[in-house]
Residue frames relative to the residue before (quaternion, step in Angstrom):
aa qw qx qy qz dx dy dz
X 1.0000 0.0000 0.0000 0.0000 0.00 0.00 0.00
X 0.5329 -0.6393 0.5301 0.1623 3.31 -1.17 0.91
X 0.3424 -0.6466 0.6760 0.0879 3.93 -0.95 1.16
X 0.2289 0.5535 -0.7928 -0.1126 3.02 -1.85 0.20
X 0.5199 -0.4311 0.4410 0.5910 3.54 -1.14 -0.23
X 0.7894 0.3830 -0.4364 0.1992 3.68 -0.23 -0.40
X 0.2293 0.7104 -0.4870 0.4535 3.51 1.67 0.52
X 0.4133 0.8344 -0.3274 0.1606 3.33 0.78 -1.70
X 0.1187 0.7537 -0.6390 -0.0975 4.12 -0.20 0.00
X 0.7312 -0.4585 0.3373 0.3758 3.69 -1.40 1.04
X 0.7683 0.3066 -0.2801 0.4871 3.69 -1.15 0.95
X 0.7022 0.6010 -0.2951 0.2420 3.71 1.04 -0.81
X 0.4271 -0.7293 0.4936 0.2052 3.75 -0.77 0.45
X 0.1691 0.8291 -0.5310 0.0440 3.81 -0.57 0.12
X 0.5941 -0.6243 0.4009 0.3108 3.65 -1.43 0.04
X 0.1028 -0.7000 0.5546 0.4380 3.05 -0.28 -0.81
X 0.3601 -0.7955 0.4856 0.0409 3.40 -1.19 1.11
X 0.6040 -0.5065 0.2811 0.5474 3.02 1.47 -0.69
X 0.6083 -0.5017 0.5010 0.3568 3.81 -1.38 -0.28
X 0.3591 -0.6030 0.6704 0.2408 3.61 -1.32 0.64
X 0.4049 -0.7556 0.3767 0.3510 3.08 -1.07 0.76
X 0.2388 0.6854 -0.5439 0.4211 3.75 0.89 0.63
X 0.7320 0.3479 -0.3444 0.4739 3.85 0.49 -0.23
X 0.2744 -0.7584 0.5808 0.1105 3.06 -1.00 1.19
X 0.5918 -0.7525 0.2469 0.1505 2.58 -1.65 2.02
X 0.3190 0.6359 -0.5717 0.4087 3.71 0.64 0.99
X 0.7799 0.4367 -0.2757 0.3536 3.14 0.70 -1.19
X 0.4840 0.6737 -0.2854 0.4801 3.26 1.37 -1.42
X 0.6453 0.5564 -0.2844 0.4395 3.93 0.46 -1.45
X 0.8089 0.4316 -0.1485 0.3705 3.60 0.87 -1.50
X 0.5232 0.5006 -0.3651 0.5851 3.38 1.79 -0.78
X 0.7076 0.4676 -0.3982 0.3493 3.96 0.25 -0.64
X 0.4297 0.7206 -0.3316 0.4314 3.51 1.73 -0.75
X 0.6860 0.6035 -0.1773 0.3658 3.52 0.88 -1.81
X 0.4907 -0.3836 0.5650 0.5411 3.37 1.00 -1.47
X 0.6955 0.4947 -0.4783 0.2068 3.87 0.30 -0.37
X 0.1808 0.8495 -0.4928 0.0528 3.57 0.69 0.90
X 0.6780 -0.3826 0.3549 0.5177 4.06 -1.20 0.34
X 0.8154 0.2582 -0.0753 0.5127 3.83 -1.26 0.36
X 0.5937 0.5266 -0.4249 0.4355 3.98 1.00 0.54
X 0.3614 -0.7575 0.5032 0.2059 3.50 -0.70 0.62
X 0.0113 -0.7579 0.6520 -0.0191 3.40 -1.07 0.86
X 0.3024 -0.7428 0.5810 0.1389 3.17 -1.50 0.74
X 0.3078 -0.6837 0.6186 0.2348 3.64 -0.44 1.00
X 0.1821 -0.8377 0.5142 0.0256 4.30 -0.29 1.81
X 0.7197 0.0151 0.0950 0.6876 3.58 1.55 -1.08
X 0.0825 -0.5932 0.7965 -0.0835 3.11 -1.57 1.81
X 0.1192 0.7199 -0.6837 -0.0100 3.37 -0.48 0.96
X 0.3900 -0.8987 0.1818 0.0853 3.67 -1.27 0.57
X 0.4587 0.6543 -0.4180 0.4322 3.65 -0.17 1.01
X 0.6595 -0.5638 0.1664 0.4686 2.98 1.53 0.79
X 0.2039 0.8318 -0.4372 0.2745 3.72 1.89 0.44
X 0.3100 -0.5340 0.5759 0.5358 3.93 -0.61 0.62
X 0.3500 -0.5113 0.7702 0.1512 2.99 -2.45 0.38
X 0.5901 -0.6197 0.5134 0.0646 3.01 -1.54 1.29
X 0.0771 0.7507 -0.6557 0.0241 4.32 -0.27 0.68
X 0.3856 -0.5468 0.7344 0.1140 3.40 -1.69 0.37
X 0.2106 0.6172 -0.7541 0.0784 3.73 -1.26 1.39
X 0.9267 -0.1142 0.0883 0.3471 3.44 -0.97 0.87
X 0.6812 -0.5551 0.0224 0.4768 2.60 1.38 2.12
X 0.5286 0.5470 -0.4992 0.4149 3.89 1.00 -0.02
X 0.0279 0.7057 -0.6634 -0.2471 3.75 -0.80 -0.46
X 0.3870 -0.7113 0.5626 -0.1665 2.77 -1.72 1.39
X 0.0142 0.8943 -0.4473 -0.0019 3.59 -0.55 0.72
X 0.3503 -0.7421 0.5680 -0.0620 3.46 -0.12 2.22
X 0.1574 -0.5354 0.8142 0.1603 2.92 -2.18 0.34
X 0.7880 -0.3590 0.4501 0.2179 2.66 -2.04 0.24
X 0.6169 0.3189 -0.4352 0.5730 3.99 0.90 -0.34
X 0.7878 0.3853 -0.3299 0.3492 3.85 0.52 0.07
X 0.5143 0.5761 -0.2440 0.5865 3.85 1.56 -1.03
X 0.7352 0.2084 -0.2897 0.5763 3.86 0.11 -0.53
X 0.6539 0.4114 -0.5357 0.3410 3.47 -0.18 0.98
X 0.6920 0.3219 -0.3967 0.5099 3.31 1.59 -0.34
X 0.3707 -0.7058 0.5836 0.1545 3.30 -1.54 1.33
X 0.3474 -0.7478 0.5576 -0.0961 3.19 -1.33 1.63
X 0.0690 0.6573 -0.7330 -0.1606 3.74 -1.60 0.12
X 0.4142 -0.7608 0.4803 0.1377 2.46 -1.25 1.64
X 0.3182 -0.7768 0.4778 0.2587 3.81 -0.90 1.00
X 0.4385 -0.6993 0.4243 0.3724 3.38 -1.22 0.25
X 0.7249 -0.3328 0.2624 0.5430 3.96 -1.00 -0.06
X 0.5919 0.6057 -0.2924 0.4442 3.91 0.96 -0.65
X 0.6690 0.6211 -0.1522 0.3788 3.26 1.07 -1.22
């Protein structure tokens, strides 16, 4: 199964893997700006529901994404060890 961050469910960890190429490279440019770069960890902090953006920790900042931006970036999700 395929990851993005907006897959993500409250409390989870994940990589970042990179961008599908369906995101267009403004955005891509501005998420790497943030901190979302390949090989960074994010924590997915709030998944509230009805399609509400969800709330992620990268390098202590927290950030809130929708879905037209979070399901383009492909993730592995880490386990509790990780």
């Amino acid at each position: 199964m395929n990851h993005t961050l907006w897959t993500l469910k409250a409390g989870e960890r994940c990589e970042i893997l990179g961008y599908d190429q369906a995101l267009a490279e403004n955005y891509r440019t501005r998420m790497m700006e943030f901190g979302f770069h390949p090989g960074e960890t994010v924590t997915c902090v709030q998944s509230l529901a009805f399609g509400a953006p969800k709330v992620y920790r990268v390098s202590n900042t927290i950030f809130s994404l929708d879905e037209e931006v979070a399901s383009h970036i492909e993730v592995r999700v880490l386990s509790a060890k990780e």
